[in-house]
ROTI-153454 format. One record per atom (N, C-alpha, C): x, y, z; residue in one letter. Coordinates in pm, whole numbers, padded with zeros to 5 digits, always signed. Layout:
XYZA
...
REM end
This chain:
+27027+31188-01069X
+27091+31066-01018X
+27024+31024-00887X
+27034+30911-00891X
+26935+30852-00735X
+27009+30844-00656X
+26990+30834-00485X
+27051+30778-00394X
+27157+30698-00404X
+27116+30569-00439X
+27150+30464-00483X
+27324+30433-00523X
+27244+30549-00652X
+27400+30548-00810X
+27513+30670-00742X
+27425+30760-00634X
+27529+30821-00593X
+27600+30785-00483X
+27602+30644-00415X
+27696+30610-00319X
+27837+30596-00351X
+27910+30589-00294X
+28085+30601-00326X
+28147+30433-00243X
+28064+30447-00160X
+28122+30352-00041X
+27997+30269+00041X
+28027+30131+00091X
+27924+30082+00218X
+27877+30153+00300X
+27987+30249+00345X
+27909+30302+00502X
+27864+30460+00447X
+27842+30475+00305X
+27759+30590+00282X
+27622+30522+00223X
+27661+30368+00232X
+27453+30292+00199X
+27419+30278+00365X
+27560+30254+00433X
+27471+30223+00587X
+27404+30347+00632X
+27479+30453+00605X
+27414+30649+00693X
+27330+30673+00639X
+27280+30560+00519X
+27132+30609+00493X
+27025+30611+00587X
+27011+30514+00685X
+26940+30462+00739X
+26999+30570+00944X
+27111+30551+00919X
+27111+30618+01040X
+27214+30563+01155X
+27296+30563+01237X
+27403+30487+01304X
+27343+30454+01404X
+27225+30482+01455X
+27156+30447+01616X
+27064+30345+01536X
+27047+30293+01389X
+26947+30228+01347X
+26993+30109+01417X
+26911+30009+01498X
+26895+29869+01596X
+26967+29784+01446X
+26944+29634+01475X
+27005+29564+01339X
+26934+29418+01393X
+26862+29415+01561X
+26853+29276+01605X
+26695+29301+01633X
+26607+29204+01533X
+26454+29169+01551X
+26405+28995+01566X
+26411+28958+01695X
+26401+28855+01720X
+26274+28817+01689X
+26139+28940+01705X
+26032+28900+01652X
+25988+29024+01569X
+25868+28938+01483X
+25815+29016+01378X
+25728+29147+01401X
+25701+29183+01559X
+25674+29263+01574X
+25795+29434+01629X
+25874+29328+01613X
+25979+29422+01652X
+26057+29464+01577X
+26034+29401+01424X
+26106+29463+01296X
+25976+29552+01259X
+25849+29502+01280X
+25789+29604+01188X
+25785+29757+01256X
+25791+29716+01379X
+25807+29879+01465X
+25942+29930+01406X
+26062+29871+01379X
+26171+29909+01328X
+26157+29981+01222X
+26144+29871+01108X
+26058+29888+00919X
+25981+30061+00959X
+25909+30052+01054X
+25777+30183+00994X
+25876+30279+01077X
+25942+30289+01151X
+26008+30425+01205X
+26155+30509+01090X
+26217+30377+01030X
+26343+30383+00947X
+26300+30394+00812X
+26228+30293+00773X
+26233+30310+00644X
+26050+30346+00564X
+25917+30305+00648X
+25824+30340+00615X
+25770+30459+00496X
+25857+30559+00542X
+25877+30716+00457X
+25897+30672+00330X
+26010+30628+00291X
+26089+30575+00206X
+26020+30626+00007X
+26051+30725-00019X
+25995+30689-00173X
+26054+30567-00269X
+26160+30610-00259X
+26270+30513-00351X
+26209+30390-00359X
+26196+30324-00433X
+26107+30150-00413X
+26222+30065-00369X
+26379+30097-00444X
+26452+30015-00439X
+26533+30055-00304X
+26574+30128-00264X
+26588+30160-00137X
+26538+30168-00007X
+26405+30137-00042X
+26297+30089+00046X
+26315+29936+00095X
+26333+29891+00008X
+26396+29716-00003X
+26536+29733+00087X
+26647+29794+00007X
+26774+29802+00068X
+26817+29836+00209X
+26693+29942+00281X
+26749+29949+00399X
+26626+29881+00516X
+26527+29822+00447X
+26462+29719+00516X
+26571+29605+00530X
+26665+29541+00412X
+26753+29465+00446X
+26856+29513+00523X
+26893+29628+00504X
+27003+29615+00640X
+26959+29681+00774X
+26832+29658+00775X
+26800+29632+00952X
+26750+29506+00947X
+26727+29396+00887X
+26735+29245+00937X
+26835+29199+00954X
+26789+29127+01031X
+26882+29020+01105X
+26853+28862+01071X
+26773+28844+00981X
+26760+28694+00930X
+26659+28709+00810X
+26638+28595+00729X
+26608+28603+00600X
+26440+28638+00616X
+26357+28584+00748X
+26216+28609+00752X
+26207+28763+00685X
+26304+28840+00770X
+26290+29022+00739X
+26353+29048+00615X
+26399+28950+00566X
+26486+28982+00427X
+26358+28984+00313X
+26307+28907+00389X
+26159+28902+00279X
+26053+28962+00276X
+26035+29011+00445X
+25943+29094+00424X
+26028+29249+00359X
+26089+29292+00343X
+26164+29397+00288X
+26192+29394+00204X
+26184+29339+00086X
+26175+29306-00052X
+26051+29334-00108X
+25920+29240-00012X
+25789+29220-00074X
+25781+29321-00026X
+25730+29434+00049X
+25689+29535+00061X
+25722+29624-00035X
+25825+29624-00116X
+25868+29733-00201X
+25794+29680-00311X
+25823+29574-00344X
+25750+29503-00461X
+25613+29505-00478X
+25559+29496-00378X
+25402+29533-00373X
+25347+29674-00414X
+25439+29801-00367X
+25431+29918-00402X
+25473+29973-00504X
+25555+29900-00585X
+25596+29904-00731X
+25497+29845-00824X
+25418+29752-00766X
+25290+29689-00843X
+25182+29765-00865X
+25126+29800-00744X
+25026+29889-00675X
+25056+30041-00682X
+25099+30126-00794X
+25155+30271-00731X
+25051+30346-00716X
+24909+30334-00773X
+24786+30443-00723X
+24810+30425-00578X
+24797+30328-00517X
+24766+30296-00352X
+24882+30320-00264X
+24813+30426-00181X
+24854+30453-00037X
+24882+30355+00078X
+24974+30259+00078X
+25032+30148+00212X
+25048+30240+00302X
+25023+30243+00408X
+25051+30300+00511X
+25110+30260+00647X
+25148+30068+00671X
+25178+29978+00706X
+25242+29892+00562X
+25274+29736+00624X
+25273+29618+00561X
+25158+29588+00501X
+25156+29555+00335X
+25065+29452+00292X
+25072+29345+00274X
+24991+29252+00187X
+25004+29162+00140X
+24945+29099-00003X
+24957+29045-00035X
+24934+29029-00216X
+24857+28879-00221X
+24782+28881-00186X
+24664+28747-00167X
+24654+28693-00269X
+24692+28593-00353X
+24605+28484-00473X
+24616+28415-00465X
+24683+28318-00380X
+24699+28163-00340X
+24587+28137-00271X
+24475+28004-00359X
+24367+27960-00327X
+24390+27794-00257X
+24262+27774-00195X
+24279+27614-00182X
+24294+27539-00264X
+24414+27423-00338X
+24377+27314-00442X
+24383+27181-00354X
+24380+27137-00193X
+24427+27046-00202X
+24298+27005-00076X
+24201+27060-00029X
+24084+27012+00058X
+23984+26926-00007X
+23950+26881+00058X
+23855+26743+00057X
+23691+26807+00114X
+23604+26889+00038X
+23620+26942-00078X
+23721+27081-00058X
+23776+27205-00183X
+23868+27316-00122X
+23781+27411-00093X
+23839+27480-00028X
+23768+27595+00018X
+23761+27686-00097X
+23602+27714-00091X
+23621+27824-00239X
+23707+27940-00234X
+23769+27960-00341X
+23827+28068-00401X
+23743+28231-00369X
+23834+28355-00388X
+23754+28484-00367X
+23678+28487-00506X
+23566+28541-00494X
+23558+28563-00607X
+23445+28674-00518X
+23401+28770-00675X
+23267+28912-00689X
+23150+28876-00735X
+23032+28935-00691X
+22965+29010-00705X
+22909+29154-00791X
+22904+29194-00909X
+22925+29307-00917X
+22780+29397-00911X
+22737+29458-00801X
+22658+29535-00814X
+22596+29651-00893X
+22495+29754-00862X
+22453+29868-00943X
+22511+29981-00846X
+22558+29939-00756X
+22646+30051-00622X
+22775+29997-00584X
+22842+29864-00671X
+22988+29840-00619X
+22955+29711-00664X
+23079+29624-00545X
+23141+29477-00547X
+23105+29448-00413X
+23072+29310-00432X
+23077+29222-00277X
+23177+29097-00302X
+23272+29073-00228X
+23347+28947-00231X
+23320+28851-00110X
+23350+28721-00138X
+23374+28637-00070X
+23496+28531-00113X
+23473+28426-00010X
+23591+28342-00029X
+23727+28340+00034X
+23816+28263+00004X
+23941+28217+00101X
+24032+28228+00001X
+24151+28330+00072X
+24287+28284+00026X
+24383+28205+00128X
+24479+28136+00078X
+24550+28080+00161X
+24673+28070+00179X
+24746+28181+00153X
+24848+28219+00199X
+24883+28349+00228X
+24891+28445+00341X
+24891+28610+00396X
+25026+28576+00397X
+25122+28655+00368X
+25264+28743+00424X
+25220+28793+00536X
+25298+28736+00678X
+25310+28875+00812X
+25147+28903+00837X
+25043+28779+00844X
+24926+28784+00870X
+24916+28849+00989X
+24974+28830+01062X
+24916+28884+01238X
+24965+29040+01215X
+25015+29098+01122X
+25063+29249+01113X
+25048+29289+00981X
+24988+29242+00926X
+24960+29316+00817X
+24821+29418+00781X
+24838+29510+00776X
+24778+29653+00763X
+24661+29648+00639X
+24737+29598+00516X
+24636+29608+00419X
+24648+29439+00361X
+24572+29464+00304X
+24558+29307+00158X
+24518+29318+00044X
+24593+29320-00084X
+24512+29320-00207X
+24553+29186-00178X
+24425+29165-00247X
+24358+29035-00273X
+24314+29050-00428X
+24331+28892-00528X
+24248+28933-00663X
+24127+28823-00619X
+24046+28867-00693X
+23859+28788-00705X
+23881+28774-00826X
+23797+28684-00861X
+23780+28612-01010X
+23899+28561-01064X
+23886+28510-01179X
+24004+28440-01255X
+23964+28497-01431X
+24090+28463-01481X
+24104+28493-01621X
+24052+28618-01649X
+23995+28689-01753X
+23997+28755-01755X
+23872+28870-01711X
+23813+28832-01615X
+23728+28853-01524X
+23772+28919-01379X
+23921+28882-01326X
+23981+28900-01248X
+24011+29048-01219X
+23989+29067-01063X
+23966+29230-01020X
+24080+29214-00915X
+24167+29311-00875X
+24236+29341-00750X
+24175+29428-00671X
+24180+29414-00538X
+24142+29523-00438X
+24205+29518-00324X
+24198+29640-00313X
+24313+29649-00170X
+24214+29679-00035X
+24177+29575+00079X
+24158+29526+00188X
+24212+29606+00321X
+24188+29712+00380X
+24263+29722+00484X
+24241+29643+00593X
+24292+29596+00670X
+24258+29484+00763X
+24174+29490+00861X
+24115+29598+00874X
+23998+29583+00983X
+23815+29605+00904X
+23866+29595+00768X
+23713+29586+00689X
+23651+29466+00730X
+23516+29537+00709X
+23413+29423+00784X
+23389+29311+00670X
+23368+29182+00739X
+23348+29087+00688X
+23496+28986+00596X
+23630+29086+00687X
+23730+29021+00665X
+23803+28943+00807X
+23852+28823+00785X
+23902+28764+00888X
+24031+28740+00837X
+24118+28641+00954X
+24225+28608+00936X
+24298+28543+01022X
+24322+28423+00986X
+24376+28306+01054X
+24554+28242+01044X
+24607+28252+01187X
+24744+28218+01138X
+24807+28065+01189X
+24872+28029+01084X
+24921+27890+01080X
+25088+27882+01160X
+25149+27766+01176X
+25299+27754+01205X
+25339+27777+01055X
+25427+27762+00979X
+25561+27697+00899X
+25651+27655+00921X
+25779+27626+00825X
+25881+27573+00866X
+25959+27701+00715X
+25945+27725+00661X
+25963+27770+00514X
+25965+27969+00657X
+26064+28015+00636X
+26058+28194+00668X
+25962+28138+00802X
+26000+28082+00931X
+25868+28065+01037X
+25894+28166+01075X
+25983+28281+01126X
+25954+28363+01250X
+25828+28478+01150X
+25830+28466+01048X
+25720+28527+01018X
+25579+28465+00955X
+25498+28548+01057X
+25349+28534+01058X
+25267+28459+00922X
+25185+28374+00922X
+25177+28312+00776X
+25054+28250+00828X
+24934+28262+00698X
+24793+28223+00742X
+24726+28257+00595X
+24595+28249+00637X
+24496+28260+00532X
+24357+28376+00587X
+24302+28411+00404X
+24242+28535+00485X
+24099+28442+00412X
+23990+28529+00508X
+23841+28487+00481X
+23758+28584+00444X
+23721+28590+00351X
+23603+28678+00315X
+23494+28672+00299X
+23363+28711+00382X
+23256+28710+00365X
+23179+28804+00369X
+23096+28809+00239X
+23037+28937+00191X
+23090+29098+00216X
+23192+29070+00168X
+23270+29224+00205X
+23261+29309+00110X
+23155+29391+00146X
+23116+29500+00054X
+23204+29646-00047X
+23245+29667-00165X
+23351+29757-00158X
+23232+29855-00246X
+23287+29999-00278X
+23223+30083-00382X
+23232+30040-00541X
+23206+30131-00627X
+23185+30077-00746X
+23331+30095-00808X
+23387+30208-00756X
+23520+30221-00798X
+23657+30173-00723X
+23638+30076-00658X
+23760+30007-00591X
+23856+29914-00651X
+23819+29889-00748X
+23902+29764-00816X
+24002+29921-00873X
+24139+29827-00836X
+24288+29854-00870X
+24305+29856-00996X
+24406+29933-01049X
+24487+29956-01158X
+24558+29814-01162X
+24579+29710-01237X
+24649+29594-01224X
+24752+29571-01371X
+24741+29698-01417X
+24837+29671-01582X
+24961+29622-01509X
+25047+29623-01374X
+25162+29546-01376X
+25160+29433-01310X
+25036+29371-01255X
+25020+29227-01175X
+25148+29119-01267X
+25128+29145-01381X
+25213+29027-01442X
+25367+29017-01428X
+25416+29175-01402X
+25573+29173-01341X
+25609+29170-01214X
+25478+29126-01112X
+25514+29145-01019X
+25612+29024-00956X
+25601+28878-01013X
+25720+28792-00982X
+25805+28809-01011X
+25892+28855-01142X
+26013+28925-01094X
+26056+28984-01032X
+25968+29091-01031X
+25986+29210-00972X
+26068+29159-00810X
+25921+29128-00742X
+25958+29039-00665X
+26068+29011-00629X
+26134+28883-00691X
+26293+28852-00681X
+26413+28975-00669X
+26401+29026-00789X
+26487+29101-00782X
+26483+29261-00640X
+26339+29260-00563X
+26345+29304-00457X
+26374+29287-00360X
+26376+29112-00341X
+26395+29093-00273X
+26573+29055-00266X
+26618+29028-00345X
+26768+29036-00398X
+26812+29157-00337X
+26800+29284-00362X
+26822+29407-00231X
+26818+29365-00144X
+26709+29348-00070X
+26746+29320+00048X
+26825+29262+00111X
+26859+29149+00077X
+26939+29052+00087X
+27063+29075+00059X
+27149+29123-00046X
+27239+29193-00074X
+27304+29323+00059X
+27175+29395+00088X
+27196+29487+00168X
+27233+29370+00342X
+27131+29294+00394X
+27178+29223+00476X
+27292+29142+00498X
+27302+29082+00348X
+27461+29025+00379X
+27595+29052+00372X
+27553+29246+00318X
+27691+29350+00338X
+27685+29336+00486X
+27601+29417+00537X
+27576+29430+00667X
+27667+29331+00769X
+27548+29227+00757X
+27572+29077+00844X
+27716+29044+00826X
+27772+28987+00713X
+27873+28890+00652X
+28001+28957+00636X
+27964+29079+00529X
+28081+29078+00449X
+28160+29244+00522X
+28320+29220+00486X
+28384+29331+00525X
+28433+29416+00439X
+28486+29519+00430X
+28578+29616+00396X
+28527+29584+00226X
+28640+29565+00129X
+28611+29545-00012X
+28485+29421-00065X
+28509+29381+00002X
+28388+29233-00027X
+28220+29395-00009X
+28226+29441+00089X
+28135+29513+00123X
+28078+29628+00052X
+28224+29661+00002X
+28215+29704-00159X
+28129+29718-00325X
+28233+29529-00309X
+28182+29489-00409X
+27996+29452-00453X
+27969+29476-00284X
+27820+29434-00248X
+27698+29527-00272X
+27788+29624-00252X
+27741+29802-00310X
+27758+29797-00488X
+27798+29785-00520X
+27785+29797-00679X
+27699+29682-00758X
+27670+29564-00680X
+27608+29491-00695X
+27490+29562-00700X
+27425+29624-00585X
+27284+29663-00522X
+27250+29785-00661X
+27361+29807-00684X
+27379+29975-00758X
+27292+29934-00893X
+27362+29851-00930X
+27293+29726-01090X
+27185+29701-01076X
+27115+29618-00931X
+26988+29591-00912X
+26914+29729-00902X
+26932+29806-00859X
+26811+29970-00825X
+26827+29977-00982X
+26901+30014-01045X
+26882+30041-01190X
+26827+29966-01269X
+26835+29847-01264X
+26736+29773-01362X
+26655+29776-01304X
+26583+29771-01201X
+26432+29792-01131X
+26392+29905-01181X
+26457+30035-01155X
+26405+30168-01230X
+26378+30151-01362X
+26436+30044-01476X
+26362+30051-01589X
+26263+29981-01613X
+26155+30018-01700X
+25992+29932-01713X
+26023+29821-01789X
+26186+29796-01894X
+26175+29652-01920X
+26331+29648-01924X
+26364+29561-01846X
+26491+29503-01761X
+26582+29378-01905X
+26635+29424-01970X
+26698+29307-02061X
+26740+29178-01986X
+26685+29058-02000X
+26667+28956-01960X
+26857+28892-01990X
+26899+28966-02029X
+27081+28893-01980X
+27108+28959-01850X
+27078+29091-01890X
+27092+29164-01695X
+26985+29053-01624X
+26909+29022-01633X
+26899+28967-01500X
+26906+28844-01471X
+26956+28771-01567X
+27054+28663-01573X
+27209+28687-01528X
+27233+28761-01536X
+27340+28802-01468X
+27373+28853-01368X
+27257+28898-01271X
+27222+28967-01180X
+27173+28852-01099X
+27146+28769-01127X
+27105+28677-01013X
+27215+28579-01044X
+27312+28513-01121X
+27423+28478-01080X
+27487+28531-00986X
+27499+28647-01000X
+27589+28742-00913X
+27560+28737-00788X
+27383+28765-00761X
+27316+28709-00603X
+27407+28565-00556X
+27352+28449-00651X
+27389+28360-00593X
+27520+28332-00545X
+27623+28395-00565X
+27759+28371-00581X
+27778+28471-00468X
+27710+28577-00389X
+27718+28606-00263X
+27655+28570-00173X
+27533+28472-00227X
+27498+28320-00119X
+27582+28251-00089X
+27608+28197-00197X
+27727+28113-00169X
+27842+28123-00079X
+27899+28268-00113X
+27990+28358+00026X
+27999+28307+00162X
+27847+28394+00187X
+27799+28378+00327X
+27754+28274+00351X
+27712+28190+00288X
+27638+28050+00351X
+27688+28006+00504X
+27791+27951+00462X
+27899+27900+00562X
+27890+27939+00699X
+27913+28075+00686X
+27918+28149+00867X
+27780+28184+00861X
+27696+28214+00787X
+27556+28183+00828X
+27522+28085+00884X
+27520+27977+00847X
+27467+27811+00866X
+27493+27819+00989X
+27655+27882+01057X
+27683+27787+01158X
+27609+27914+01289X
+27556+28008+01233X
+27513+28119+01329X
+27384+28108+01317X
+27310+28069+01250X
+27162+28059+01248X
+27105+27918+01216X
+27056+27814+01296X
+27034+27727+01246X
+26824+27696+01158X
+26846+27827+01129X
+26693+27828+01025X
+26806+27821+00900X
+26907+27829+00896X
+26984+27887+00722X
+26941+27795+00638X
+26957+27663+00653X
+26971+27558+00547X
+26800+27547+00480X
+26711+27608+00608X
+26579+27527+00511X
+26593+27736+00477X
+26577+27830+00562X
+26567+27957+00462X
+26623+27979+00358X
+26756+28026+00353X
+26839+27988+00249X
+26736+28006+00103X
+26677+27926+00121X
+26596+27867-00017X
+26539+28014-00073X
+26480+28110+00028X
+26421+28270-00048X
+26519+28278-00128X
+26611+28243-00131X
+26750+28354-00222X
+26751+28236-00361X
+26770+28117-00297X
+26820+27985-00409X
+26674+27997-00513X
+26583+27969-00451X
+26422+27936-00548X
+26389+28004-00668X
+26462+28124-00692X
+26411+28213-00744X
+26504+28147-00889X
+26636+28124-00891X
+26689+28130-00978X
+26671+28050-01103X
+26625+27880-01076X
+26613+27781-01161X
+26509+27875-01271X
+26446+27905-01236X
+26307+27992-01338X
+26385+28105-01385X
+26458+28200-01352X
+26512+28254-01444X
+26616+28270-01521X
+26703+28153-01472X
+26812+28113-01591X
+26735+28021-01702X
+26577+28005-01685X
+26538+27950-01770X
+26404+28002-01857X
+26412+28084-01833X
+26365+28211-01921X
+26449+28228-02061X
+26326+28233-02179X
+26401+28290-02293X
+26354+28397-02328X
+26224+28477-02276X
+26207+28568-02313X
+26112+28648-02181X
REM end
């Protein structure tokens, strides 16, 4: 039995983490010092998510504590040792775009180049898989951030701003012959995704929002999500039903959120976005 399935109560998901654990990261460098002291260790994927969410304090960290688990549920050969990030968003909209990553494949390895354009937590992020090529040509590799001939540039937002957000550059960045990633689960990784990030979030808005039985009910919620994550194929009514259930503890908290954080109404959306696409899923 996991962690997880063996909780009884809220404040036996909060002593996971610890009673001196902080709960307030005004900046992104001050959750990730949080993130790598509390939960970094972490095997559990889904509990990794869960108590990254209940040390945020707003939805930026709700997300990075989701995607981090999700990335390592994608990626399980690879050693994170920090924050990554999951690079494939290219230019479509420059006058002309900036090329795409793409390889090289040598008689001693890979050389990449090219631009992605969107980093998670750019100014702190540790590693980067990044994919090169397209269709079925397409390679993943995982980037640690101080390889040569990698850069990285960070932008404002308005969409999650207190966290870091930019684009990475690659030029001629040399890897060995055996670096390209295991990628048989790239294709679950958008669910996956969601529903990681759904922990978190779940776990933050026990935390944040909700009291006594509501706090409860928030725990058996989370209990459903770790378990269908632990299986390799999730029956698509569970998670139709599982993200109703999210939304309907958005809905909850909205209210005294909104009026305590005024990022809620445009953040908000990490939790809402996810759903239209999978209540509309048939298979």
């Amino acid at each position: 039995m996991s962690i997880v399935a063996s909780l009884r109560d809220w404040s036996a998901l909060e002593a996971t983490i610890g009673s001196e654990a902080p709960i307030s990261s005004a900046t992104e460098d001050a959750y990730q010092q949080i993130w790598m002291r509390y939960v970094a260790q972490q095997k559990d994927l889904g509990l990794m998510a869960v108590q990254g969410g209940l040390l945020a304090d707003r939805l930026a960290w709700v997300f990075v504590a989701g995607y981090q688990a999700a990335l390592r549920h994608t990626f399980t050969d690879q050693r994170f040792t920090g924050w990554g990030a999951f690079a494939v968003s290219e230019d479509r909209r420059g006058d002309p775009p900036l090329p795409g990553v793409d390889y090289q494949q040598m008689h001693d390895g890979f050389v990449l180049s090219g631009h992605k354009t969107w980093v998670a937590t750019v100014n702190r992020v540790d590693h980067l898989v990044v994919k090169a090529g397209q269709g079925e040509r397409a390679r993943y590799f995982n980037l640690p951030r101080h390889t040569e001939g990698l850069e990285f540039s960070a932008r404002q937002a308005n969409f999650l701003g207190e966290m870091s957000q930019g684009s990475a550059h690659l030029t001629d960045v040399k890897l060995p012959a055996d670096a390209a990633l295991d990628a048989d689960a790239v294709a679950q990784f958008g669910q996956r995704e969601a529903l990681y990030i759904y922990l978190a979030f779940l776990a933050y808005a026990g935390r944040t929002w909700l009291r006594d039985r509501a706090q409860d009910d928030c725990l058996g919620l989370i209990q459903r999500l770790h378990q269908a994550l632990s299986r390799s194929d999730v029956p698509l009514a569970e998670v139709k039903a599982l993200d109703l259930a999210v939304q309907g503890v958005l809905a909850l908290v909205g209210p005294a959120a909104g009026v305590d954080n005024e990022r809620w109404d445009k953040d908000q959306r990490l939790i809402s976005m996810y759903s239209p696409g999978i209540q509309r899923r048939e298979a």
